[in-house]
N, C-alpha and C positions, 0 to 999 in steps of 0.2 A: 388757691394758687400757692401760698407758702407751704401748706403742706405737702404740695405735688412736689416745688425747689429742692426743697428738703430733704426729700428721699433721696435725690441721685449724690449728692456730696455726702451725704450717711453713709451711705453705700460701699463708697468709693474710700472713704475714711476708715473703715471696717475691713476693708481689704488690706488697704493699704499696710494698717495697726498689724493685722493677721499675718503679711509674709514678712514685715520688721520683727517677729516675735519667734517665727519659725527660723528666720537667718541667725538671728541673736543667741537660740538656743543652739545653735553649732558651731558658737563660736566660743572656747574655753580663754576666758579674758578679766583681771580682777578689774580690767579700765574700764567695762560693760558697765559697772553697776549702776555711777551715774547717770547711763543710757537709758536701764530696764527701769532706774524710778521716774524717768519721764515720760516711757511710753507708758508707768502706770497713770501718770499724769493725763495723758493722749487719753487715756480707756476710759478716765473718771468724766474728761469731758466728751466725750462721744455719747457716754452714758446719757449727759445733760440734755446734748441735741437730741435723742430716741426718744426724753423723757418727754422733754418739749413738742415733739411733733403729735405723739401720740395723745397729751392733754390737746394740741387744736384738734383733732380726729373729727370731733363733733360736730364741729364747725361746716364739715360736707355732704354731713346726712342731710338734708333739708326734704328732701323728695318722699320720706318715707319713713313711717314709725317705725319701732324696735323694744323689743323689751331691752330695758337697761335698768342698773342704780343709780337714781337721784345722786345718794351719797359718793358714789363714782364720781359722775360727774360734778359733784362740787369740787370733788380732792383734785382733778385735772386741772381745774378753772385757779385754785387756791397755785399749784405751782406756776402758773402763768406768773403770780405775783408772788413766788418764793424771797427774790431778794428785799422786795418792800416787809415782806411779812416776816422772816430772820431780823433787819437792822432794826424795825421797832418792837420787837417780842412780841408779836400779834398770836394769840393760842387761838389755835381752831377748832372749835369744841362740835363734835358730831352727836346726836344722840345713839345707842347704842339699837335700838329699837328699828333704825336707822338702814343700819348697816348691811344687812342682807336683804330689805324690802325694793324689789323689781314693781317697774309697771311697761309697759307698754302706749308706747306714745311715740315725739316728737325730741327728740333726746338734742337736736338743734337749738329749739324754743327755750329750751330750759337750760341749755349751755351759754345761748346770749343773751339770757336773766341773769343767770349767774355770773357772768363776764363784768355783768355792767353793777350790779349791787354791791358785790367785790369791790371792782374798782372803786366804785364810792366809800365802801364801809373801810376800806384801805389809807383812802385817802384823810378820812374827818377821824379817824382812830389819831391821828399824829399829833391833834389837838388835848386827848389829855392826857396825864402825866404817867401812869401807869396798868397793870391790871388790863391791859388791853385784850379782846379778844371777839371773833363773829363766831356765832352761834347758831349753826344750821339742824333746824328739828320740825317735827312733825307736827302741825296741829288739830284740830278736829273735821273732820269731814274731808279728810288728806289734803288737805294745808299745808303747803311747802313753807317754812319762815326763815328767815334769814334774816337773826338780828344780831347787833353789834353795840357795846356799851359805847359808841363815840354820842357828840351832840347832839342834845333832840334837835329835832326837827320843828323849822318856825311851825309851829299850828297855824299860823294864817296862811303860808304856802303851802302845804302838806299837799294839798290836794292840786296844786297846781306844776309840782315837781318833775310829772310827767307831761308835759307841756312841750311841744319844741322850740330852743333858743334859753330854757330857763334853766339858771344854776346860778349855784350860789359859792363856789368853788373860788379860791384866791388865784388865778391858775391865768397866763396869758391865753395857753392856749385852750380854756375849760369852753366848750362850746353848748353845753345844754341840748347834745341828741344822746346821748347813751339810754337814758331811763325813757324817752320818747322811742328811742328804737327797738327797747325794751318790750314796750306794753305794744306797741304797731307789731312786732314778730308773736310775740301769745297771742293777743286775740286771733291772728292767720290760723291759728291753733285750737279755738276755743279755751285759750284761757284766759285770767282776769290778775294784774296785777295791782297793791296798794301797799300804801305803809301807813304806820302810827306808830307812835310815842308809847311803846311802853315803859313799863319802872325800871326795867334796865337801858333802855335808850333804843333808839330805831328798828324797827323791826318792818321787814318787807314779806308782805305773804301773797302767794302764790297758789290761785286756786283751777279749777274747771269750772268754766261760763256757765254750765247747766247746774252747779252744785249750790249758786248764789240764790 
């Protein structure tokens, strides 16, 4: 539904920019200038809204695999939370190995994995004081991991995180379904999601149900 809204004020904003630019340039004015640095203004955020719709995209495949890149679809999911991730210097670290590997699948399942670990690892980063960063890589047996140096994870709830209702989030409005919505959208999928405590701090891996 927002990606459908979206399109037509794009649109319409693109045009709009498009004949303000072709009038501007026939008009010989030193008073323009102020003018042409705000529709550069106008273009940088139209830019934001194209950027924005095109990271949800994912979000409407549900019906039907595709080959895609993982790492793609991280960096989408990553600007969804650009401003969180600029005001705390959050680095997004890809692996390089990464970066060209396609599969073919569910590019949905794995956009509302990522949506929702993000958002967590976004969130529990703010707790400590520097050197922040999520760490999206590869592990054995094509292992999706998504870890991030914020706080471990209690080990007596670890395995209860995906649960519905549970969180541990200081938040009024923190309801304890993302990571439930999470693991309920993969397995539709055949996949399997968990996290643990590694030495740099949470790590979420994501696998194929038949590979366990």
């Amino acid at each position: 539904l927002v990606y459908h809204e979206l399109t037509q004020p794009i649109n319409q904003l693109g045009a709009i920019k498009t004949s303000l630019e072709i009038n501007s340039n026939k008009v010989i004015n030193n008073y323009l200038s102020d003018y042409k640095e705000k529709l550069n203004i106008f273009d940088s955020s139209l830019d934001v809204l194209e950027e924005l719709k095109r990271s949800i995209m994912p979000a409407i495949g549900i019906s039907r695999p595709k080959t895609f890149t993982p790492s793609e679809t991280f960096q989408k999911v990553c600007r969804l939370f650009n401003k969180d991730i600029k005001e705390n210097n959050i680095r997004i670290i890809i692996d390089n190995d990464l970066k060209s590997y396609q599969i073919k699948d569910y590019e949905y399942a794995f956009w509302v994995a990522m949506l929702n670990i993000i958002n967590n690892a976004v969130y529990w980063l703010k707790f400590i004081d520097d050197n922040r960063y999520i760490h999206f890589k590869r592990g054995r047996n094509d292992r999706w991991i998504i870890l991030n140096n914020g706080p471990e994870i209690d080990p007596n709830y670890i395995d209860l995180i995906f649960e519905y209702g549970i969180t541990f989030k200081q938040e009024k409005n923190a309801t304890g379904l993302g990571l439930a919505f999470t693991r309920s959208v993969l397995s539709k999928h055949n996949c399997e999601v968990y996290a643990e405590n590694e030495k740099e701090g949470p790590a979420f891996i994501i696998y194929k149900s038949e590979e366990k």
